[in-house]
N, C-alpha and C positions, 0 to 999 in steps of 0.2 A: 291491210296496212302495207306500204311500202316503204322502204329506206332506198334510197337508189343517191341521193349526193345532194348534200350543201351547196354544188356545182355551180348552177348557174348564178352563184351570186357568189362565188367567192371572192378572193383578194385578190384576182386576175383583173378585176376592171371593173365588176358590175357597184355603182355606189347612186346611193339613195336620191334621186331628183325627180321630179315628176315631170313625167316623158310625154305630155301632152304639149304637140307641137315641138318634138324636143329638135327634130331635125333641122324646120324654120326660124327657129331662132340660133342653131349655129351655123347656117349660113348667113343669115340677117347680121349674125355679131362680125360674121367674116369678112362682111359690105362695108360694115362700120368701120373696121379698122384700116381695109386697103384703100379705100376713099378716099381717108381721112383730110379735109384737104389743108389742114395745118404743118402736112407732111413731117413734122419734128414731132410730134405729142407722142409716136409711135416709133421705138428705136429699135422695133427688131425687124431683122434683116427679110427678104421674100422667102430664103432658106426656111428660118428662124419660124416664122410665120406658117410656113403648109408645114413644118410638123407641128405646133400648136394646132393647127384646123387638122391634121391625120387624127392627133391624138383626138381632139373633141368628137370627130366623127366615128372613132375607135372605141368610144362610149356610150354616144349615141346608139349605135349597133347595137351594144351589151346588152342595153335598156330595150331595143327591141327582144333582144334572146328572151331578156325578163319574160316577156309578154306573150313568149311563143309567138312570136313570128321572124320565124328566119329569113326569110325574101327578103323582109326588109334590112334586116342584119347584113346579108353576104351583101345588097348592093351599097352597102355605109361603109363596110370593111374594105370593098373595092375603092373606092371613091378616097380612103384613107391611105390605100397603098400609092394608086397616082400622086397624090399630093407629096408622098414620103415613101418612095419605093426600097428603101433598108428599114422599114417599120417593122418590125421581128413579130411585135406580138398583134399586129393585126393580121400578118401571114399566120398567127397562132390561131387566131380566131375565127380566121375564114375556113381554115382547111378542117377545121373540129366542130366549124357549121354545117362544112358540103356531108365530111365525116356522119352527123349525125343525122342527117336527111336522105344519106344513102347512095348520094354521086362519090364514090368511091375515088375515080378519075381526077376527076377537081381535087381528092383531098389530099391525094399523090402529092398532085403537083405542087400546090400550097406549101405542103409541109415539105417538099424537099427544098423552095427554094427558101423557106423557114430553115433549113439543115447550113444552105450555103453562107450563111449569118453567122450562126452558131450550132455548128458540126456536131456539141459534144450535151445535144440535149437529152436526156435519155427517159424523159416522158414525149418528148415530140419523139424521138426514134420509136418509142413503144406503140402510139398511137398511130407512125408510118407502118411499122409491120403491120397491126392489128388490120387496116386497109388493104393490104398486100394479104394479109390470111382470107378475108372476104372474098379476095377475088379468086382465092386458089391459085394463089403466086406464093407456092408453099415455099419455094428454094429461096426468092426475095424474104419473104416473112423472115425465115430462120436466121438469115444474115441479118438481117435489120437488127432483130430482136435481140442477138446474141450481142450484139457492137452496143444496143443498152444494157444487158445484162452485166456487161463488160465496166461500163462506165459506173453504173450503180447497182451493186449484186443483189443488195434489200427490197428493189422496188418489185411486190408483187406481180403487177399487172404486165409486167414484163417477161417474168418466171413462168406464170400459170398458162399464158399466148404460147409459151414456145411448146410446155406440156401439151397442149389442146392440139398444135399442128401437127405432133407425134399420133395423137389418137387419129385424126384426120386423115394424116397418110397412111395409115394401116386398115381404117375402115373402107377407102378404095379399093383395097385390096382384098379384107377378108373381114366384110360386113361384124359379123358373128362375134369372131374372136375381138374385134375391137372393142363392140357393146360390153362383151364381157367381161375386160379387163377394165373399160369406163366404170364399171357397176362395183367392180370389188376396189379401185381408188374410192370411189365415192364414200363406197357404207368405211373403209377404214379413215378416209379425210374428215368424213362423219364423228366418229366415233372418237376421232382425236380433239375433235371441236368441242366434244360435249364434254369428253373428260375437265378441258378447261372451261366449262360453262358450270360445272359442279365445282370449282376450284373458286370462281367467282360469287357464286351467289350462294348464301347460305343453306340449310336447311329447311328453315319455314319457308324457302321461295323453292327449292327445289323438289319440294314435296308438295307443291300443288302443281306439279308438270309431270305427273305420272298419267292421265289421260291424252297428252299430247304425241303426233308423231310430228318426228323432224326430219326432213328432207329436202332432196335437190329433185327439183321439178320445176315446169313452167310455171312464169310470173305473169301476172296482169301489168299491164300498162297502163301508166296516166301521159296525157298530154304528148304522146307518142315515143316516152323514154317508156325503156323497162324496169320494172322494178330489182332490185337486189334481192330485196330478202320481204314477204308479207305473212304476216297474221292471218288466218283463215277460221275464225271464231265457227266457222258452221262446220268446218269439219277437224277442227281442235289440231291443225294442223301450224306447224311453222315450217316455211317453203325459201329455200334459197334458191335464184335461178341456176339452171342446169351450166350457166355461164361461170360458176364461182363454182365449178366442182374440184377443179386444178390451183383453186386458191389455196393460201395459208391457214391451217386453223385458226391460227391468232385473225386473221380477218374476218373468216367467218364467224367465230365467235362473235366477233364483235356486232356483228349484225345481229346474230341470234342473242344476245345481251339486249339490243332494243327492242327487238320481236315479243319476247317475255314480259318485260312491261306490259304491254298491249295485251297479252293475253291474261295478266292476271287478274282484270277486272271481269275475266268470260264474258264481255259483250265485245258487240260491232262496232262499236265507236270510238271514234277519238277523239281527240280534242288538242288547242293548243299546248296546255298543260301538261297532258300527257305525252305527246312529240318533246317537249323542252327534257320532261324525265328522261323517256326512251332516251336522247342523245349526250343527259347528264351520265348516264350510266353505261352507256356504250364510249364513252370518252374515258370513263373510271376505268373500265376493263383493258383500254387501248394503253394507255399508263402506266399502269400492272402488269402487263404480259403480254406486252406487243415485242419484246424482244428484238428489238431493232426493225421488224419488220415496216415496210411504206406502204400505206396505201391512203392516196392522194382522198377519200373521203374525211379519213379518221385520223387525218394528218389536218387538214381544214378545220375539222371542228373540237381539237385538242386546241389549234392553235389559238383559239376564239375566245376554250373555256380560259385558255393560259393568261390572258388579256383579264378576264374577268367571266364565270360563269352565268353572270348577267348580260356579257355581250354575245355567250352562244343562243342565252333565250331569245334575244334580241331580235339574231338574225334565223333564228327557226319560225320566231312568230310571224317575221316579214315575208319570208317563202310563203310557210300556210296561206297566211292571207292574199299574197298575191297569186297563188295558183289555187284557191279553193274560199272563194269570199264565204261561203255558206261556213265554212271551219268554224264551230262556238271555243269560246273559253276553254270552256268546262264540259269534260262530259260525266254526266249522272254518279256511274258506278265507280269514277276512276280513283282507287284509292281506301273504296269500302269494300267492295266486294271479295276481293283478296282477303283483309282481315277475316270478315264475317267467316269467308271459306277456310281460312285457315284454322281459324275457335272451335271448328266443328269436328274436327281431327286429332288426335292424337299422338305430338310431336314425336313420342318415343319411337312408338310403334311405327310409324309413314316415315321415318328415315331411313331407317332400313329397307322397308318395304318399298319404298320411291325408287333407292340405285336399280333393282333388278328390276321393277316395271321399267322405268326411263331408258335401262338399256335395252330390253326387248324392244321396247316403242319407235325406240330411234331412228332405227334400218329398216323398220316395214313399209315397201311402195317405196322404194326411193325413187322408182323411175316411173310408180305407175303413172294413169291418166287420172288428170284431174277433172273432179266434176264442177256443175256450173258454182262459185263461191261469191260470197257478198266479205269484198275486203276490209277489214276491220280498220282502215284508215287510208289518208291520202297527201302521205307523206310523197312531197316533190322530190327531198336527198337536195345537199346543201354542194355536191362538186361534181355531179354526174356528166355538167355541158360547162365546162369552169370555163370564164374568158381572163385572160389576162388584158 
């Protein structure tokens, strides 16, 4: 399974049209209107008009992200900025496409002259450093990073980047000692997660996770994002990536809240129904004990349930389905297996007995190597490549 963001369709721009021929017909409409030879039936100005045609084409793009293809994205997002060169948020969306295809360079530049717009954004400053960290422009990183920290002290993904360049420049230094202090953050960032993962979920669920170990280790990829956090039903493992070790426990909890779902039917599958739970109940937990904390996944899709927890199924079903047609309904166990497992147990007795397994379980392999796994699902994540 993977949770990795709501992203690519959140309420940054991407909205439902069907993208076949979507780019020829917004130029077609563009021909139609500058034509026009009634020249009065049309009162907006040439101004007025190339930002109408930035924005359309600043949609158009989104709808390709939809479909995984970025080529075609970054040249629609360019095409939007000539028409409307203070377009803020297609500077947002070109530099978080170069960003995620791995031209570093390009996403610099994008996003600083995105900075020169509006200086005091402090998820475009966080996603500046995070590019300046890549490149090993640790002294740029830390300034960046610290000027968001500054603006919004809550937003994780800002907090955890500047922890991560600390280990980074010490690991240049003294390989060993660095590992070693990454490893004792972890099992205690660990250990802090679970206690709120026992504070979330009852009894009869916490007592069928005494066979699992939880950890931070590499994640499998879908469609060339990483995962966050997946289920690993072959080896009863729940895996956060080694990227979210310097996160907040209230974050990772949150992942590990969706993760549990998925594993409590002990198979490999998923299914729509079960993705709409997993993010029902990972929104439950962000409401309860996110204690002010940000983070731009579980910020998205609170905001969705806040609208109606019919409009979060809504847009989980639309992801699935667009990034995995094969995705069923339904899958078989989801929903029985758990009971049945749980009838066969002895509430009294596995309470108790659960805390000291679970805590043993938790910090075993936090760093080992993982073997080959079949991922119990193929969740896209609803903000992972957000466009506005």
């Amino acid at each position: 399974m993977t949770v990795r963001n709501l992203s690519d369709f959140s309420s940054r721009g991407l909205y439902n049209k069907n993208i076949k021929n979507i780019e020829q017909k917004q130029i077609n409409f563009g021909q139609l209107s500058l034509n026009n030879p009634a020249g009065d039936s049309y009162s907006l100005s040439d101004f007025s008009w190339n930002k109408k045609k930035a924005e359309l084409l600043k949609k158009a793009g989104n709808e390709f992200i939809k479909i995984n293809n970025p080529q075609k994205a970054i040249n629609l997002y360019q095409k939007a900025i000539n028409d409307n060169p203070e377009y803020s948020d297609a500077y947002y969306n070109l530099a978080k496409t170069f960003k995620n295809v791995g031209d570093y360079d390009k996403a610099i530049i994008n996003y600083e002259k995105y900075l020169k717009i509006d200086p005091i954004d402090a998820e475009v400053l966080t996603n500046l450093g995070e590019c300046y960290k890549e490149k090993k422009q640790y002294v740029k990183a830390e300034k960046t990073l610290k000027r968001a920290v500054s603006i919004d002290p809550k937003l994780d993904f800002a907090a955890r980047q500047l922890k991560e360049i600390q280990y980074l420049k010490q690991h240049e230094v003294d390989p060993a000692s660095a590992d070693l202090n990454r490893s004792a953050y972890a099992a205690e960032n660990m250990r802090k997660s679970l206690v709120l993962l026992q504070k979330f979920y009852p009894p009869e669920i916490t007592n069928q996770l005494e066979d699992i170990t939880f950890c931070f280790d590499e994640t499998d990829s879908l469609g060339g994002h990483q995962n966050i956090a997946q289920y690993e039903n072959a080896n009863r493992r729940i895996v956060v990536t080694n990227k979210y070790v310097y996160a907040a426990p209230e974050v990772i909890t949150a992942y590990l809240v969706h993760e549990v779902i998925h594993s409590l039917d002990r198979d490999a599958l998923t299914s729509i129904q079960e993705e709409q739970e997993a993010y029902r109940k990972s929104v439950e937990f962000w409401s309860a004990y996110s204690n002010g904390v940000k983070d731009p996944e579980m910020d998205y899709a609170k905001s969705l349930y806040d609208i109606s927890p019919e409009e979060l199924d809504k847009k989980v079903a639309e992801i699935y389905a667009t990034r995995d047609g094969s995705i069923p309904l339904t899958s078989p166990h989801h929903g029985l297996a758990a009971v049945e497992f749980s009838e066969k147990r002895n509430p009294i007795t596995n309470f108790f007995s659960s805390i000291s397994a679970n805590i043993k379980n938790f910090f075993m392999d936090l760093f080992a190597k993982k073997p080959e796994v079949a991922p119990a699902s193929l969740d896209t994540g609803l903000y992972s490549a957000a466009r506005r």
